[in-house]
MMTF fields as JSON, N, C-alpha, C and O atoms, coordinates in Angstrom:
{
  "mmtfVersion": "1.0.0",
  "mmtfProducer": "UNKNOWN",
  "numBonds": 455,
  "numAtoms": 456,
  "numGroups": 114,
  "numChains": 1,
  "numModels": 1,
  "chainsPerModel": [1],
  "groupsPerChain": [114],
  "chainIdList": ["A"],
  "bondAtomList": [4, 2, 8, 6, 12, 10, 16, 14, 20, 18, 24, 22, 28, 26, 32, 30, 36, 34, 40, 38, 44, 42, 48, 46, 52, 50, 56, 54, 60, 58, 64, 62, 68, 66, 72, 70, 76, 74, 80, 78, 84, 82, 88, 86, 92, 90, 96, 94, 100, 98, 104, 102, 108, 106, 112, 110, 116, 114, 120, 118, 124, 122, 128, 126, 132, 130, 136, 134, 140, 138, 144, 142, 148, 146, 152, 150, 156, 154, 160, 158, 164, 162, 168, 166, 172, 170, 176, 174, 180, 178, 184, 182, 188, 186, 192, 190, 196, 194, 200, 198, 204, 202, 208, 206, 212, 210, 216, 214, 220, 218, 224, 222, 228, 226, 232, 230, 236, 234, 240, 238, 244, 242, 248, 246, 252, 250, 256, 254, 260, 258, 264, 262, 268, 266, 272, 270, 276, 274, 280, 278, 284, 282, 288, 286, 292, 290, 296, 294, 300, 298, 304, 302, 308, 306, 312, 310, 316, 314, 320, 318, 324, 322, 328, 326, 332, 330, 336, 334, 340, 338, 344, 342, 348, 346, 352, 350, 356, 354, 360, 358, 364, 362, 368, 366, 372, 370, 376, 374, 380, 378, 384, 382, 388, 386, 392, 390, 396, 394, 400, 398, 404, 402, 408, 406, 412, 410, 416, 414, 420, 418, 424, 422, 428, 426, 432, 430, 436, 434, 440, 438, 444, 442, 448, 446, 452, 450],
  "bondOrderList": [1, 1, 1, 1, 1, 1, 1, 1, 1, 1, 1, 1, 1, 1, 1, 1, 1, 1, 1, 1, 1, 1, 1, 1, 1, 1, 1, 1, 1, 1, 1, 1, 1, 1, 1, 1, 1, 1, 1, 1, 1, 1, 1, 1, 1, 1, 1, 1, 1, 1, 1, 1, 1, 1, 1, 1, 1, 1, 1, 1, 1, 1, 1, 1, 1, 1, 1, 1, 1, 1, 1, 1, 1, 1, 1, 1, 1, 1, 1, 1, 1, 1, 1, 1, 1, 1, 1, 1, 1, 1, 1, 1, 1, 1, 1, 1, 1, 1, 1, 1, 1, 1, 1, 1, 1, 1, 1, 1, 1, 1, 1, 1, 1],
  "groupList": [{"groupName": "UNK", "atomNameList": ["N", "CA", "C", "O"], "elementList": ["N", "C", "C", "O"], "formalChargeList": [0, 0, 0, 0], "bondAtomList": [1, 0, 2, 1, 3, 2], "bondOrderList": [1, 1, 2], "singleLetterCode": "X", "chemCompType": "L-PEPTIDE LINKING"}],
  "groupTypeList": [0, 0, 0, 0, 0, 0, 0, 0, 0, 0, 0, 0, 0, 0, 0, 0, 0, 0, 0, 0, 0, 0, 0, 0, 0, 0, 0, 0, 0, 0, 0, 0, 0, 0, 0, 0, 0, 0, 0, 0, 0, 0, 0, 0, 0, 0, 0, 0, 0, 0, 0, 0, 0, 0, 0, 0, 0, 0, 0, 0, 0, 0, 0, 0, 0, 0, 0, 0, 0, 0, 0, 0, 0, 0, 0, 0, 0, 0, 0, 0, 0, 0, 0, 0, 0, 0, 0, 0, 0, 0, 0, 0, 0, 0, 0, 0, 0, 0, 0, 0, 0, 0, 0, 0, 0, 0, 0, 0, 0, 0, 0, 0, 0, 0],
  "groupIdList": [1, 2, 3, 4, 5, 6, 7, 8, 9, 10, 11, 12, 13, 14, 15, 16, 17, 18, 19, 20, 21, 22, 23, 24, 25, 26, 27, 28, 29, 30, 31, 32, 33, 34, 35, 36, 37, 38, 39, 40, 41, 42, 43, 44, 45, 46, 47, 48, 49, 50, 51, 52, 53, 54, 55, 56, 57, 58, 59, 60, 61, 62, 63, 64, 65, 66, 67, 68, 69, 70, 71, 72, 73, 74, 75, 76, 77, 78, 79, 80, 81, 82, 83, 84, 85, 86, 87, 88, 89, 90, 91, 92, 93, 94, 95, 96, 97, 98, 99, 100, 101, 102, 103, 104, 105, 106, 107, 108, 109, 110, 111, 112, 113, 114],
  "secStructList": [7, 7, 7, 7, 7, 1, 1, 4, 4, 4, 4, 7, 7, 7, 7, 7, 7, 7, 7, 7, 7, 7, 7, 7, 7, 7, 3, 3, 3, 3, 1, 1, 1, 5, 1, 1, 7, 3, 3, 3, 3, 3, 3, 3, 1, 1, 7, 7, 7, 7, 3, 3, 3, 3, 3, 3, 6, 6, 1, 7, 7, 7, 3, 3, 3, 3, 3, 1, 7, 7, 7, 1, 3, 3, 3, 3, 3, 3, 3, 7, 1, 5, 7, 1, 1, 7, 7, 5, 7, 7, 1, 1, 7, 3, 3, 3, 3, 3, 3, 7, 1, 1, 7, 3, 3, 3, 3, 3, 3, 7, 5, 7, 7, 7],
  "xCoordList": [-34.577, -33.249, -32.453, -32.989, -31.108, -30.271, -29.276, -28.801, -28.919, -28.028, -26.894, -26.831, -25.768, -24.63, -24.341, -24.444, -23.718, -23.217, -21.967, -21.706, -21.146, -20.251, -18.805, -18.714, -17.928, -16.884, -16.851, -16.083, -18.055, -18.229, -18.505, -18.011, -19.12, -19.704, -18.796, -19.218, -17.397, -15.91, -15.721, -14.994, -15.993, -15.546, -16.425, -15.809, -17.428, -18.117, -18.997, -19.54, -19.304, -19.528, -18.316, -17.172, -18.467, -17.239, -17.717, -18.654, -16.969, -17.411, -16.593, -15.611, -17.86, -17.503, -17.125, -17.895, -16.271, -16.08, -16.328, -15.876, -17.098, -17.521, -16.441, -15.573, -16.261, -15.486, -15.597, -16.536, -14.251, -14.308, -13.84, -13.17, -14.817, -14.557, -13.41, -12.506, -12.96, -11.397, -11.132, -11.965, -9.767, -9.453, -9.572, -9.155, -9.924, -9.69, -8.741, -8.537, -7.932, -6.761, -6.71, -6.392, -6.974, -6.438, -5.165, -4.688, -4.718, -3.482, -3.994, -4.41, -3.819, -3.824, -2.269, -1.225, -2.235, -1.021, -1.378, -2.247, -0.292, -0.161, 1.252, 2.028, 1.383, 1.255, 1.417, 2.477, 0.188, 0.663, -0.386, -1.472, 0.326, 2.053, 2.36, 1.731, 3.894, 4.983, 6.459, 6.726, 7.279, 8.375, 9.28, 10.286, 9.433, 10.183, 9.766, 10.724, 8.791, 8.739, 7.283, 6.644, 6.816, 4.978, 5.281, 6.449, 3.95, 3.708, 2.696, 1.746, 3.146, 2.041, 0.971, 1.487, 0.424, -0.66, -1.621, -2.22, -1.677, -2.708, -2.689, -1.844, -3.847, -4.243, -4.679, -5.524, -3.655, -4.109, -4.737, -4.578, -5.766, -7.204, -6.386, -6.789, -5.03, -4.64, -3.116, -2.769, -1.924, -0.794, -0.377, -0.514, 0.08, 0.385, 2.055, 2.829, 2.422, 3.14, 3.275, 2.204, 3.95, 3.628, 5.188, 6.378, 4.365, 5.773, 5.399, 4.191, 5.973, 5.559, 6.925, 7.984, 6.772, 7.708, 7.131, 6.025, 8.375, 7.937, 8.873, 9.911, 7.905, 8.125, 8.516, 7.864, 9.298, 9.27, 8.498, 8.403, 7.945, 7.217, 7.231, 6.264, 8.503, 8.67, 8.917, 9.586, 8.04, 7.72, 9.263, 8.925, 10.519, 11.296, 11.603, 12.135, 11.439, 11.534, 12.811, 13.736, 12.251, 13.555, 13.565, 14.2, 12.677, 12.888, 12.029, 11.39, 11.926, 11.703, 11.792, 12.78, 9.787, 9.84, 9.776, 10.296, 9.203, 8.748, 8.803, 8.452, 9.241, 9.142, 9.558, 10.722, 8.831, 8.473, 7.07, 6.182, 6.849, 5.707, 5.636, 6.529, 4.117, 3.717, 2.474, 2.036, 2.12, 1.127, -0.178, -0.186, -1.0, -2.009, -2.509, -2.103, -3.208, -3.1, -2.936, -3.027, -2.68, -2.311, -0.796, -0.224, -0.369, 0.985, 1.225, 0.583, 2.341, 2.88, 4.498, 5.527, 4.324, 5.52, 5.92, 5.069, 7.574, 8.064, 8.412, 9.476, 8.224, 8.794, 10.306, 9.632, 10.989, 11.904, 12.757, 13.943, 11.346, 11.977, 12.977, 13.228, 13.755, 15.081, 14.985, 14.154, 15.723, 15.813, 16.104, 15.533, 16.902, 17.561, 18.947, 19.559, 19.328, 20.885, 20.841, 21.757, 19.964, 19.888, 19.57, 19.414, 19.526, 20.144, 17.985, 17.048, 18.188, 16.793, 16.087, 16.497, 15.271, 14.3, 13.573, 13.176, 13.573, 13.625, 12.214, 11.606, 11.527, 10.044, 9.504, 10.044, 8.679, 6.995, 6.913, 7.554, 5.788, 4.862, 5.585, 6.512, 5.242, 5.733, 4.533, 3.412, 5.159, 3.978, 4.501, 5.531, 3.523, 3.68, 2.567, 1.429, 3.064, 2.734, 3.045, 4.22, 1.483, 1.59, 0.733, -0.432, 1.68, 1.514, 0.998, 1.976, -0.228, -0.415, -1.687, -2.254, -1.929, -3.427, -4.035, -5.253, -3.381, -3.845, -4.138, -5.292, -3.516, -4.381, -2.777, -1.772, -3.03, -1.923, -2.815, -3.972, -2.311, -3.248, -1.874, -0.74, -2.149, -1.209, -1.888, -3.118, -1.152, -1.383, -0.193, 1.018, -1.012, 0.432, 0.773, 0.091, 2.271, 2.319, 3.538, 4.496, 3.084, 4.038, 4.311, 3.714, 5.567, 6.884, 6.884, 6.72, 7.114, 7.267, 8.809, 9.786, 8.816, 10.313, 9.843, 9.01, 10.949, 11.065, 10.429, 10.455],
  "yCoordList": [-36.097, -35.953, -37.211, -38.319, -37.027, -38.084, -38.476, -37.476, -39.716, -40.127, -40.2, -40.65, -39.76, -40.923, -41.479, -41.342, -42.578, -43.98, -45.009, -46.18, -43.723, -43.795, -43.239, -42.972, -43.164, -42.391, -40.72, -40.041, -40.217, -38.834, -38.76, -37.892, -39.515, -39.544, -39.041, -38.189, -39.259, -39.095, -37.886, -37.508, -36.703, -35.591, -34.732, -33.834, -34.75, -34.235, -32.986, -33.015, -31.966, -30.558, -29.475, -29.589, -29.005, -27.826, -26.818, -26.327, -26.195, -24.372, -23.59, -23.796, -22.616, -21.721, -20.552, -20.439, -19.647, -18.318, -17.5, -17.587, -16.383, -15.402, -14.395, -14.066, -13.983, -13.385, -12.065, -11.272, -11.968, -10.207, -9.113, -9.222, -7.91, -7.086, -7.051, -7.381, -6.728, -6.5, -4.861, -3.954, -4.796, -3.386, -2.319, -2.773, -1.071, -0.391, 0.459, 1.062, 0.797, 2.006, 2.763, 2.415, 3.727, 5.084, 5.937, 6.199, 6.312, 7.222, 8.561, 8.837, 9.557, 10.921, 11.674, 11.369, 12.642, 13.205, 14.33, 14.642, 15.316, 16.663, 17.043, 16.437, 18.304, 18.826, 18.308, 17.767, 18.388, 17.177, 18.29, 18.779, 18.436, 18.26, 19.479, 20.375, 18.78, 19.223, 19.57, 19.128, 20.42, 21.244, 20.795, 20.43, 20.591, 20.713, 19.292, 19.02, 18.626, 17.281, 17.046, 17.911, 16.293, 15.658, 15.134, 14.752, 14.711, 14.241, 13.155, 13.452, 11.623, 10.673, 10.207, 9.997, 10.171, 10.129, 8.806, 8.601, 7.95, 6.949, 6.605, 6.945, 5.861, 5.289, 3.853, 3.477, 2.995, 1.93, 1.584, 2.102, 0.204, 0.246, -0.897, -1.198, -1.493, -2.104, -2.337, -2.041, -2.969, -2.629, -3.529, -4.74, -3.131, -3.98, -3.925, -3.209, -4.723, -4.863, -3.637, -3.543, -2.863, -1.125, -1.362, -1.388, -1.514, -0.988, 0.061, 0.049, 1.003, 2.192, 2.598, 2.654, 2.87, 2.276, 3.629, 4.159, 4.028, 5.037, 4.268, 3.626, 4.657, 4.162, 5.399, 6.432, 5.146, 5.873, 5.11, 3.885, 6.044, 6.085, 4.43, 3.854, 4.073, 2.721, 1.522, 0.489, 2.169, 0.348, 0.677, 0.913, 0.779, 1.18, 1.48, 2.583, 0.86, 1.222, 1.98, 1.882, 3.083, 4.693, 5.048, 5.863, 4.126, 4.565, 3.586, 2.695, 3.594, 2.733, 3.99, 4.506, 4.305, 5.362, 4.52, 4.918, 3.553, 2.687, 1.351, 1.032, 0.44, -0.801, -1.386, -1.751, -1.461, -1.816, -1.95, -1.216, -2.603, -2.918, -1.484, -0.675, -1.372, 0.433, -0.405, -1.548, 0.688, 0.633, 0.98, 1.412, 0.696, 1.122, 2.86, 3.349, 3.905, 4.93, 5.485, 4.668, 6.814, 7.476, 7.396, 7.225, 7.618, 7.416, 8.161, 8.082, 9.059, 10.072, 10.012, 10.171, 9.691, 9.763, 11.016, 11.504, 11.462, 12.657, 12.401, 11.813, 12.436, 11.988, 13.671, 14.642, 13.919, 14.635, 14.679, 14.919, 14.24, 14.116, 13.432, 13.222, 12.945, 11.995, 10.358, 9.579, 10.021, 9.064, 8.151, 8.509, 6.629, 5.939, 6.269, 6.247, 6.665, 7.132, 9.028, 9.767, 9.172, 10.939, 11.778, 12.993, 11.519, 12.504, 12.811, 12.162, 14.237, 14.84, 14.302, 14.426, 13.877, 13.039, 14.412, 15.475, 13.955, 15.049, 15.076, 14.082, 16.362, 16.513, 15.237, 14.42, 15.322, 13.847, 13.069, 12.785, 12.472, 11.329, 10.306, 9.835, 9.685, 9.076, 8.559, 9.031, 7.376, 6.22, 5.775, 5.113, 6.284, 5.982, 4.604, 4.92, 3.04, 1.987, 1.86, 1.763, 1.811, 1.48, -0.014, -0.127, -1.305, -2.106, -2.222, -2.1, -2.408, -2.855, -3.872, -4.335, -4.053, -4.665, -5.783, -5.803, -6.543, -7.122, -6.067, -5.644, -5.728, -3.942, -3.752, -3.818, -3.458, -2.62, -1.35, -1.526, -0.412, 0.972, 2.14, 2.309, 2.566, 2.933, 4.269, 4.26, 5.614, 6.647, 7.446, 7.251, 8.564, 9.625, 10.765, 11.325, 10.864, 11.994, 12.654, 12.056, 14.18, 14.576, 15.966, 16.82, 15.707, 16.409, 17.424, 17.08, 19.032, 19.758, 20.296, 19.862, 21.29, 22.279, 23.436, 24.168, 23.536, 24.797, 26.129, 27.251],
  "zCoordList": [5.721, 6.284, 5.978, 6.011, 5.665, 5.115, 6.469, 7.007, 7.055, 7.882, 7.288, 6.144, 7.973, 7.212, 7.902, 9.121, 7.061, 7.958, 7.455, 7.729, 6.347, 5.502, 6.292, 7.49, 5.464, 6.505, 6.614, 7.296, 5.621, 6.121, 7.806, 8.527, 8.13, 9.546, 10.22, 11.002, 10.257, 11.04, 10.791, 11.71, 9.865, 10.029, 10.834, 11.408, 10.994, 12.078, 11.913, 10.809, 12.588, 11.854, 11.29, 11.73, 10.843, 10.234, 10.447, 9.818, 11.666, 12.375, 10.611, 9.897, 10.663, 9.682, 10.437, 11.391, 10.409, 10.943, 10.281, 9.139, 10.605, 9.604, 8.76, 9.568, 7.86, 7.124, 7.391, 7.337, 7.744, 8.194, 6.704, 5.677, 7.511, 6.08, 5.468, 6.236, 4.145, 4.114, 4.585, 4.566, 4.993, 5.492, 4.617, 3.551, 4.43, 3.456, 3.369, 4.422, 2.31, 2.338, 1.376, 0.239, 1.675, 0.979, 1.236, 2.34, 0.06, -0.202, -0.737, -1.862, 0.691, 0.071, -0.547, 0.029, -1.721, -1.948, -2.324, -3.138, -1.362, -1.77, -1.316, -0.577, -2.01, -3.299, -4.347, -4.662, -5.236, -6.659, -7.691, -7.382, -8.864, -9.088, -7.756, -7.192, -7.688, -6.738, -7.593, -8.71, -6.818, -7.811, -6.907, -7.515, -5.224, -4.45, -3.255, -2.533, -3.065, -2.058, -2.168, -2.766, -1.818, -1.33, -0.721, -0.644, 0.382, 1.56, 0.891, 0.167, 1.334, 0.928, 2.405, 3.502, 2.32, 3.946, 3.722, 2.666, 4.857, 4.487, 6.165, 6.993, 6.339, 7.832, 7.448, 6.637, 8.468, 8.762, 10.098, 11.204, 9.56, 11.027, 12.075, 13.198, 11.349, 12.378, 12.032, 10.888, 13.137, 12.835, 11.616, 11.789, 10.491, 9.377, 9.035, 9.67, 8.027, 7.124, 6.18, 5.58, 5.871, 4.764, 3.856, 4.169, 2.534, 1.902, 1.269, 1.033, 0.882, 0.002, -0.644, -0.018, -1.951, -3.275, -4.147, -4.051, -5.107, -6.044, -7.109, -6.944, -8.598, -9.791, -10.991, -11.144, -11.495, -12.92, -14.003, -14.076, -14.86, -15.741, -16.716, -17.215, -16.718, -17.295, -16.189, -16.204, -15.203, -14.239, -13.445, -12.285, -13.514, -12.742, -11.388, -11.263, -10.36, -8.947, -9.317, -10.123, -7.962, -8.315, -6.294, -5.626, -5.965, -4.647, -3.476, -4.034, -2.235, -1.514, -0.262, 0.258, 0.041, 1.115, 2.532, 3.574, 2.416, 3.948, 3.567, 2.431, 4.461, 4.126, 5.507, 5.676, 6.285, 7.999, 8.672, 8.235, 9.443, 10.129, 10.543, 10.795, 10.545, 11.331, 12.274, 12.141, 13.271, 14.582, 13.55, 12.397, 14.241, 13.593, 13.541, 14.596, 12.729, 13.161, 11.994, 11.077, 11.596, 10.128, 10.579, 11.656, 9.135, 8.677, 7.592, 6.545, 7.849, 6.89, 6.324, 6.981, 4.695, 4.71, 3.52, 2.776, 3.516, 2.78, 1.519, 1.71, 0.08, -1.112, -1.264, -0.922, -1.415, -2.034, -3.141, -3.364, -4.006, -5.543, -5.872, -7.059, -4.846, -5.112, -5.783, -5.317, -6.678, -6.154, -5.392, -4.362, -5.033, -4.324, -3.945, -2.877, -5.484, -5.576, -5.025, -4.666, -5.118, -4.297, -5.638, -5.52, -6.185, -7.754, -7.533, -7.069, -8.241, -7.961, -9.493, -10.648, -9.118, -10.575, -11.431, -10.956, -12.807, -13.894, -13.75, -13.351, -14.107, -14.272, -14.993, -15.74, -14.668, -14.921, -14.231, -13.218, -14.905, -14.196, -13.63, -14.29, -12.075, -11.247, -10.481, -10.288, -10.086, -9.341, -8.092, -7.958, -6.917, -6.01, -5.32, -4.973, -5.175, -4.581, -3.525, -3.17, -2.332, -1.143, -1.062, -1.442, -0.401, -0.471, 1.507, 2.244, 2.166, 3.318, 3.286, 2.296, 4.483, 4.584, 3.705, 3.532, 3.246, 1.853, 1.08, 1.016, 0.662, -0.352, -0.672, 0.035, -2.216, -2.951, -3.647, -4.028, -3.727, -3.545, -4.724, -4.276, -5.666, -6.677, -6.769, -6.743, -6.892, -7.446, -8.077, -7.974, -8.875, -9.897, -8.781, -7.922, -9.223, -8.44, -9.577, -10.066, -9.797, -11.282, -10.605, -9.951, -11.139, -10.91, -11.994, -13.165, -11.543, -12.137, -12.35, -11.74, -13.305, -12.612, -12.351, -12.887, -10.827, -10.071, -10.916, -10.41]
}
């Protein structure tokens, strides 16, 4: 066993706290593909920070579904094909980013016509 007797001595012990799991999140979506709205669904295990953001195909934010602290609990939100400006988005591929929990969580959601 080693003494010290240097100026480590002055810092003393260092409490470690154990590392808690990270949270997990999932994004369910249906109807996908959709012609007319989807429902994006995810549960958080405690009350967080939520942004949830939809993308066009070239990286493009086209919309902004949630972006507020939520309770903890499932959480449902409505996509209606719109974009920001309202105008109804043309068939294809679209990316929906939900940012909570330390966790950014990305899925497709594709747009048909009627």
């Amino acid at each position: 066993m080693r003494s010290c007797s240097g100026p480590e001595a002055l810092v003393g012990p260092i409490p470690v706290a154990p590392v808690a799991a990270a949270a997990s999140l999932e994004m369910t979506l249906g109807p996908n593909p959709t012609a007319s709205a989807t429902r994006i669904a995810f549960r958080l295990e405690h009350d967080a920070d939520v942004k949830l953001e939809l993308f066009d195909p070239q990286g493009r934010q086209i919309g902004t579904l949630l972006e507020t602290r939520m309770p903890a609990g499932p959480v449902q939100a409505t996509w209606n094909l719109r974009d920001r400006s309202g105008r109804t988005v043309e068939p294809g591929l679209y990316f929906a980013r939900l940012q909570a929990l330390g966790r950014v969580v990305l899925t497709r959601v594709t747009v048909v016509s009627p």
